[in-house]
C-alpha positions in Angstrom: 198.2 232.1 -25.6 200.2 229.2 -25.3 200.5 225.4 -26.7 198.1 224.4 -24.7 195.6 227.0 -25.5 196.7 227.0 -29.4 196.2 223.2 -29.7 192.9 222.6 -27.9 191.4 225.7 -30.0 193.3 224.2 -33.4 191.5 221.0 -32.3 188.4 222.4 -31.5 188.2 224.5 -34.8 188.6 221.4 -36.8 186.2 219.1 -35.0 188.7 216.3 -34.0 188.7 214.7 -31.2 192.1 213.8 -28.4 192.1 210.1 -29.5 191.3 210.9 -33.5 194.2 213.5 -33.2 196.3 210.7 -31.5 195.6 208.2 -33.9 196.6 210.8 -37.0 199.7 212.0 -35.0 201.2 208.7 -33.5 201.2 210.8 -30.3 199.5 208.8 -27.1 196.2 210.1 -26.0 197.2 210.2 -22.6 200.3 212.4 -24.0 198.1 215.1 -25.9 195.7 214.6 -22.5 198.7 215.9 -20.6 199.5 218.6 -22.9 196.0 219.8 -22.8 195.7 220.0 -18.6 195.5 223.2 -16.8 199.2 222.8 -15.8 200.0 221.2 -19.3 203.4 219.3 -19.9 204.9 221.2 -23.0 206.2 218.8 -25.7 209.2 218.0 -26.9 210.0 219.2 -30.4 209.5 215.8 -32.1 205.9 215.7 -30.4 205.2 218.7 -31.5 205.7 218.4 -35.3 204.2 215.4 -35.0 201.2 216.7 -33.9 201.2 220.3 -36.3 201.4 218.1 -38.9 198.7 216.3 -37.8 196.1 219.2 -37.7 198.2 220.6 -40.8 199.4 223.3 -39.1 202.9 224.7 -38.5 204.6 223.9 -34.8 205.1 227.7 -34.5 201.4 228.4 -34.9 200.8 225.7 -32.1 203.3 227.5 -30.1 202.6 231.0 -30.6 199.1 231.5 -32.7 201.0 233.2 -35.8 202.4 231.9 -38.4 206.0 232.7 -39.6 206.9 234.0 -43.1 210.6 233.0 -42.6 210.2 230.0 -41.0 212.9 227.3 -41.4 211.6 224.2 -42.0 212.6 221.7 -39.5 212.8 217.9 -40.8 216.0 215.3 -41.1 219.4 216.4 -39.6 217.9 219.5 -38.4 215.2 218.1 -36.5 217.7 215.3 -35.0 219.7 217.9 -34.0 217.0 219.7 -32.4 215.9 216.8 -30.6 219.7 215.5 -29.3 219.9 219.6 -28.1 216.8 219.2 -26.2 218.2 216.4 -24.1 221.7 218.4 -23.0 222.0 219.9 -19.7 222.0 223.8 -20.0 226.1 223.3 -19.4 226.2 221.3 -22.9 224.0 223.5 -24.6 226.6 226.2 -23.9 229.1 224.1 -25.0 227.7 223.4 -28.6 226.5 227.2 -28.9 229.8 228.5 -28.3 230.8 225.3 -30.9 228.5 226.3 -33.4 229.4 229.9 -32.7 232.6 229.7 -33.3 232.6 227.3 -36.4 230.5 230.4 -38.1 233.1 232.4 -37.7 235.3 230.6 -39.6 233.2 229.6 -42.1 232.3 233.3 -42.4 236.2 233.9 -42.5 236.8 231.5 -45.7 234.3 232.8 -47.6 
């Protein structure tokens, strides 16, 4: 199952309706409409923590119907960073990887 699947049973389970959720989440209804269509728009990460948070859930349950015992929470510089990331062509992305890749290896190196 996917996000779509996840969040329409989540929603479902607890009773609440697309414009309640949208109301709690500050997500649009016509947004969490989209994300609930056969051929559903998947959201961005921002949307999507809005939204867990919402239903009290965590994004990664929404995502993949388990929850994570390691899971890193993602708020502040983290989710900034996450968001920015999202918005870089697949080039960029490469670019910071190899960045961050190589700034842990001499981090690691310091130590």
């Amino acid at each position: 199952m996917g996000f779509r699947e996840n969040l329409k049973e989540e929603m479902e389970y607890q009773g609440i309706t697309t414009k309640e959720l949208a109301e709690k989440s500050g997500v649009g209804k016509r947004t969490i409409d989209h994300y609930l269509m056969t051929n559903p728009q998947e959201p961005g990460v921002y949307n999507a923590q809005k939204i867990a948070k919402a239903l009290k859930v965590s994004v990664e349950y929404l995502v993949t119907g388990k929850e994570y015992k390691n899971a890193i929470a993602v708020t502040g510089e983290k989710l900034e960073v996450l968001n920015s990331f999202e918005k870089l062509s697949s080039d960029e992305r490469s670019l910071v990887l190899n960045l961050l890749k190589t700034l842990n290896k001499k981090s690691a190196s310091v130590r």
